[in-house]
N, C-alpha and C positions, 0 to 999 in steps of 0.2 A: 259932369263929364261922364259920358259911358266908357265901358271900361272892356275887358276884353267877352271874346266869347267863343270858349275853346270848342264849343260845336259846329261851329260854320267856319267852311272853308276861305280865310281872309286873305286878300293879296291885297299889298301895300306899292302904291304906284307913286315911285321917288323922284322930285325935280329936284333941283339944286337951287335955282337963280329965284324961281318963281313957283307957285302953289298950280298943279294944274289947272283945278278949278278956275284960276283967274286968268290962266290964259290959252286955256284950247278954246274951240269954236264953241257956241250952245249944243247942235245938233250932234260932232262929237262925243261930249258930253253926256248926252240924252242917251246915243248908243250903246254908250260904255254901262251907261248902270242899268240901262232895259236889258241886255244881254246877262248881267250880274243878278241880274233878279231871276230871271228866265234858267238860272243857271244855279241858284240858290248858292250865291257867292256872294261876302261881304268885300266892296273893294273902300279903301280909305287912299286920300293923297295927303302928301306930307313933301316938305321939303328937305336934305342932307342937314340943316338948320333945327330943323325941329327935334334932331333924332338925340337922346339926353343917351351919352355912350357911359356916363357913371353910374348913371339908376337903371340902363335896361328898356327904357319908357320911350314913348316914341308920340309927340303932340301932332296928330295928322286931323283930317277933316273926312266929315263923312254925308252925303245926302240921305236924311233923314225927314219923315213927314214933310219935303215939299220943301227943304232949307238946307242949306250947309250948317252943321253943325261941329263946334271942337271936339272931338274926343282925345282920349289917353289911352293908349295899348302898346303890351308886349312885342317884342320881336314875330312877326307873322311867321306862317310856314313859307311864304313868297314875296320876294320882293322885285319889282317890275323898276328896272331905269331907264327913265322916261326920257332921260336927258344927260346928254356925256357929260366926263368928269373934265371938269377945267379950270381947278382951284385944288392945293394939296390937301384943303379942309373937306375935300369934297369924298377925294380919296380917303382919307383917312374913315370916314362913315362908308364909304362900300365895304371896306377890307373890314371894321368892325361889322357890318351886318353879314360880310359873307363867311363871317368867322363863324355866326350862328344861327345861319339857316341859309335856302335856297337863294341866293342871286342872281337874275338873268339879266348883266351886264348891259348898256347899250350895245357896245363894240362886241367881237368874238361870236359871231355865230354862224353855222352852215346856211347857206344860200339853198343848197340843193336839197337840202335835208328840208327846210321848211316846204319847197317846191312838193315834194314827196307828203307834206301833211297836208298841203291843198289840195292835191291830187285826191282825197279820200271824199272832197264835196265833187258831186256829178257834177254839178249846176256851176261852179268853179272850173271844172275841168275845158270847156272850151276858153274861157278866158287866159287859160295858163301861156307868160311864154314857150315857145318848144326848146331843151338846154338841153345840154350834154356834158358830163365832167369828161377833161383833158387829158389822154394817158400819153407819157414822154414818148413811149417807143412808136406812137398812131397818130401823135399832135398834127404833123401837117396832112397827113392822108383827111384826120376827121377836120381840119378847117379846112381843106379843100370840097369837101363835100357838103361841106356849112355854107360855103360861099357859091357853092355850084347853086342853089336855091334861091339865092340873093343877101341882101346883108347882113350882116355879122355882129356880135359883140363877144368877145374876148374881155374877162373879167374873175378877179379871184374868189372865191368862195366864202370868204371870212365875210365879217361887216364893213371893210373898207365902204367911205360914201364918197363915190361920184370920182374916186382917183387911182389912177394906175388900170384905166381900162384902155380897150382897144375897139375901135368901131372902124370896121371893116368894111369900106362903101363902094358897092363896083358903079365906077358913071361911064358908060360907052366902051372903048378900047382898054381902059385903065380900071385900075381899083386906088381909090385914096384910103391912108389910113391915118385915121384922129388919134391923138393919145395926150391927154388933157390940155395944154396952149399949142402944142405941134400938130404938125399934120406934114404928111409923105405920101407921094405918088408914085405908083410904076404897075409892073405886070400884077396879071393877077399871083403868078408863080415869087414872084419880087415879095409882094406882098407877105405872103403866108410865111418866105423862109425870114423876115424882119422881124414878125411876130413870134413865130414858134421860138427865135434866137433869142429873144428879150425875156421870154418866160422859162425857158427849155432849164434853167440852173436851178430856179427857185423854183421849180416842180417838184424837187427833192425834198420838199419841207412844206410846200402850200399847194391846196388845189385850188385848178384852175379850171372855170366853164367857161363851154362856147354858147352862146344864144343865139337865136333868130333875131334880129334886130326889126323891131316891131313900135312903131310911133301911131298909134290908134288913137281916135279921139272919138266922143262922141257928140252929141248935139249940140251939149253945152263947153265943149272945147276941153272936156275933161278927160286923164286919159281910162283908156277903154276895156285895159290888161291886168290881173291882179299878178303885182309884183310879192315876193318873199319878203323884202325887206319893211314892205309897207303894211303887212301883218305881223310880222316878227316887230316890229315899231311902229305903232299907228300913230307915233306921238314926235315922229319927226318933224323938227322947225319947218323941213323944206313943204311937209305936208299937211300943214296947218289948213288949208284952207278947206272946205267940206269938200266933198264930194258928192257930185250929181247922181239922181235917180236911184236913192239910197242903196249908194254902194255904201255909205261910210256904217249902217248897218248889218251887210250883206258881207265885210271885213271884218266886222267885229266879233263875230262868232268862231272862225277859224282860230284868231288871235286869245279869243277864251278858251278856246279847247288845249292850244298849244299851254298856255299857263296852268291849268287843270295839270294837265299829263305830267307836268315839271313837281304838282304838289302829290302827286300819285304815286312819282316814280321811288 
């Protein structure tokens, strides 16, 4: 087994249920270690399972000459979770690893803050959605002017996925508004004081963005917009599947720099 190598910068990308290697896509895959080479990064995957919390030691896997191979290594200076915790065993190996080094949790992290690190690729920048964070005392002025453009998303800033957002659809004379199995109709003015009221208390403690509500696809039905969350987590379940016309490349780079900066900082 090779063993560590305190001169290269190693991030350790942690699942729980399953070894990534066995279950993201090939091409994925392929991005993740071309960008790690490109980048002179050692990346190793391992499971919560593998991680020996008595010795320090950590049984991950590593692509070497053309194979996966076992190795054995120390606690890295980064560790990447690739996948939420949903067992207390699971937990117990984050809080031991984030006792002793960098952790970038699945959950917990700014939407708009990543938005801001894509912002820095040109060639990303027309992809971006257009977003704005929520101030209590301008909430309805700035979703009225969000909707004055056309639709809307209202959604908080942390990693929450897919729950507790607001999609803000004007059809004809009316505006409907979605908020996860619900939906409600009425004025566009109805609208905004429904939403501003629902978030207006928990502004005190969480931020909230408004987005342009943007459903793009492109030839191959894939979508067309680089989201935060899907570089801040290229290894969500829900976005397993490659992506067309190598974006899942053209993502991965952003998603290294952000990891980089965490072992910098």
């Amino acid at each position: 087994m090779e063993h560590d190598r305190p001169d290269t910068p190693t991030i350790l990308l942690l699942g729980h249920k399953a070894t990534l290697h066995e279950s993201l896509s090939p091409i994925r895959i392929r991005a993740l270690l071309g960008e790690a080479a490109l980048r002179g990064v050692r990346v190793v995957l391992a499971r919560s399972a593998d991680c020996d919390v008595s010795t320090g030691r950590i049984r991950a896997n590593e692509f070497v000459a053309g194979a996966w191979t076992g190795v054995e290594i120390g606690v890295p200076p980064l560790v990447v979770a690739a996948a939420p915790v949903t067992r207390p065993e699971h937990r117990v190996v984050e809080n031991w690893l984030q006792a002793r080094t960098r952790l970038l949790g699945f959950d917990g992290f700014d939407k708009h803050e990543m938005t801001a690190l894509l912002a820095a690729y040109p060639h990303l920048v027309p992809h971006l959605i257009p977003e704005a964070v929520l101030v209590a005392e301008r909430v309805e002025a700035q979703l009225a002017q969000g909707l004055a453009r056309g639709p809307i998303v209202v959604k908080r800033s942390d990693g929450a996925l897919g729950t507790g957002i607001f999609f803000i659809i004007p059809q004809g004379d009316e505006v409907v508004v979605h908020k996860d199995s619900q939906s409600w109709r009425g004025t566009a003015g109805e609208a905004i004081a429904r939403v501003a009221g629902a978030i207006r208390a928990r502004m005190a403690y969480r931020t909230y963005l408004v987005q342009r509500f943007i459903d793009t696809r492109d030839a191959a039905g894939q979508p067309a917009t680089v989201r935060a969350d899907i570089v801040r987590r290229p290894f969500l379940e829900a976005n397993k599947r490659p992506l067309a016309h190598g974006a899942e490349v053209e993502r991965m780079g952003p998603a290294m720099t952000y990891w980089l900066s965490l072992i910098d900082a």
